[in-house]
C-alpha positions in Angstrom: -4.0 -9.4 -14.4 -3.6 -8.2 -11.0 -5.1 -9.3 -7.9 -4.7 -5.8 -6.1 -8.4 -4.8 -4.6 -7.1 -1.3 -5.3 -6.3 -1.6 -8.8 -8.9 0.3 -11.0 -11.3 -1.6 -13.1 -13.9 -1.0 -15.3 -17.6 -3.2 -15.3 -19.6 -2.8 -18.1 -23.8 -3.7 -18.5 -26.4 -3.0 -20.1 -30.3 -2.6 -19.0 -33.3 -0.6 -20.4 -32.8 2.9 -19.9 -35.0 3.0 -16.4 -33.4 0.4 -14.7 -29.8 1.4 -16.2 -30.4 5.1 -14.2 -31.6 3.1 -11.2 -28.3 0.7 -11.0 -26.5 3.9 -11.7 -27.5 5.5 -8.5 -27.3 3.0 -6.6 -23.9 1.8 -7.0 -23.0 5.5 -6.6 -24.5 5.8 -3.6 -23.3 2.9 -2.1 -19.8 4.1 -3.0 -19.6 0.8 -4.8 -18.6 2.7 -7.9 -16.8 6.7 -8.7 -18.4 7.6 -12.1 -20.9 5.4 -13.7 -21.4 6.5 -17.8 -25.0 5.8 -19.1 -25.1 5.9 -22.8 -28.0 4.7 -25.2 -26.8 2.2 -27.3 -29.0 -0.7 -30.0 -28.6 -4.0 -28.8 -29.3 -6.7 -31.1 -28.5 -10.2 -29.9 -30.2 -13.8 -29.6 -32.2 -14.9 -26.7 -33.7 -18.7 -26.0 -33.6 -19.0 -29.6 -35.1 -15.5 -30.9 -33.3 -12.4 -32.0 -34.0 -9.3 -29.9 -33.7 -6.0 -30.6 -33.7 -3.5 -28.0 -32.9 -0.4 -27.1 -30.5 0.0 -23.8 -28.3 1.9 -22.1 -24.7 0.7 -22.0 -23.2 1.4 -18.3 -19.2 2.0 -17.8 -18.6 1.2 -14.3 -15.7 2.7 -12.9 -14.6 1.0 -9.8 -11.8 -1.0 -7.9 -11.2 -4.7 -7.9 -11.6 -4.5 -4.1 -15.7 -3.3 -4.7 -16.3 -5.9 -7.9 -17.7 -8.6 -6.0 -20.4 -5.8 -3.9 -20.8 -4.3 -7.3 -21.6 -7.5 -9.0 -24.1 -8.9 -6.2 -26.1 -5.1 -6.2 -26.0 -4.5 -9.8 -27.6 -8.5 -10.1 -30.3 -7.9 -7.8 -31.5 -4.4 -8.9 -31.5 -5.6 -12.7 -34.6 -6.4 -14.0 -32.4 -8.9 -17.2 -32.8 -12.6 -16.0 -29.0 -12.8 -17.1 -27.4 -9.2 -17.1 -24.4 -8.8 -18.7 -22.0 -8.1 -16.4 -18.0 -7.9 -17.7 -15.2 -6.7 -16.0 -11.6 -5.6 -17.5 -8.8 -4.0 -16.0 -7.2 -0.7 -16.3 -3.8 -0.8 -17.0 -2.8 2.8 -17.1 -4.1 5.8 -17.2 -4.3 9.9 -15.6 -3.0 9.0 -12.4 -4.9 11.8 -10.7 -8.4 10.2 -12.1 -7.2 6.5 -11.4 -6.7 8.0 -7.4 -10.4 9.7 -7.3 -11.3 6.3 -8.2 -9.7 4.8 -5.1 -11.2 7.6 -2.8 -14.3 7.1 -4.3 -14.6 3.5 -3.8 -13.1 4.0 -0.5 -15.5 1.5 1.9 
C-alpha cells in the first residue's frame, strides 16, 4: 500500500442513523472528506459479552490518505459508539476524473 497523502482512500463506519448524518456533514464540511454515502444497513455483532442488534447506517468515506488521520480524530469525537468502527482501505484504480474531484475536494 502506498504511503502517498494524495492517494484516494476509502473509510468506512457505522453509527445510528442521527449521528451517522451528523459525522456526514461534518467531515464534508471540514473538507476532510468529497462524498460521504450513508446507507441503512442491520448490524448484528457481540458487545462485552452480549449480541446486539441494531439498526445503523453504514458510511463510505471518500477521502485521501493525506486527510485520514483529521478524519479519524473528527469522526472519533463526534461519534456517540464508545469504540466506532473505523477502517480504511485503499483505492487502487478507478475513473480517473472522480479519483481527481477527490483530491480537489480534500484539498486542505
Amino acid at each position: 500500500m502506498s504511503d502517498n497523502p494524495d492517494d484516494p482512500v476509502i473509510v468506512f463506519s457505522t453509527a445510528s442513523p442521527e449521528n451517522g448524518q451528523d459525522i456526514a456533514r461534518a467531515v464534508i464540511s471540514r473538507h476532510l472528506a468529497a462524498c460521504v454515502n450513508c446507507t441503512p444497513v442491520r448490524s448484528l455483532y457481540r458487545w462485552k459479552g452480549e449480541i446486539c442488534e441494531d439498526d445503523e447506517v453504514l458510511l463510505i468515506i471518500k477521502t485521501i490518505r493525506g486527510r485520514a488521520e483529521e478524519l479519524i480524530a473528527t469522526i472519533t469525537t463526534l461519534h456517540t459508539y464508545e469504540v466506532p468502527e473505523i477502517v480504511m482501505l485503499p483505492v487502487t484504480g478507478g475513473y480517473d476524473p472522480y479519483l481527481a474531484w477527490i483530491r480537489e475536494e480534500t484539498a486542505s
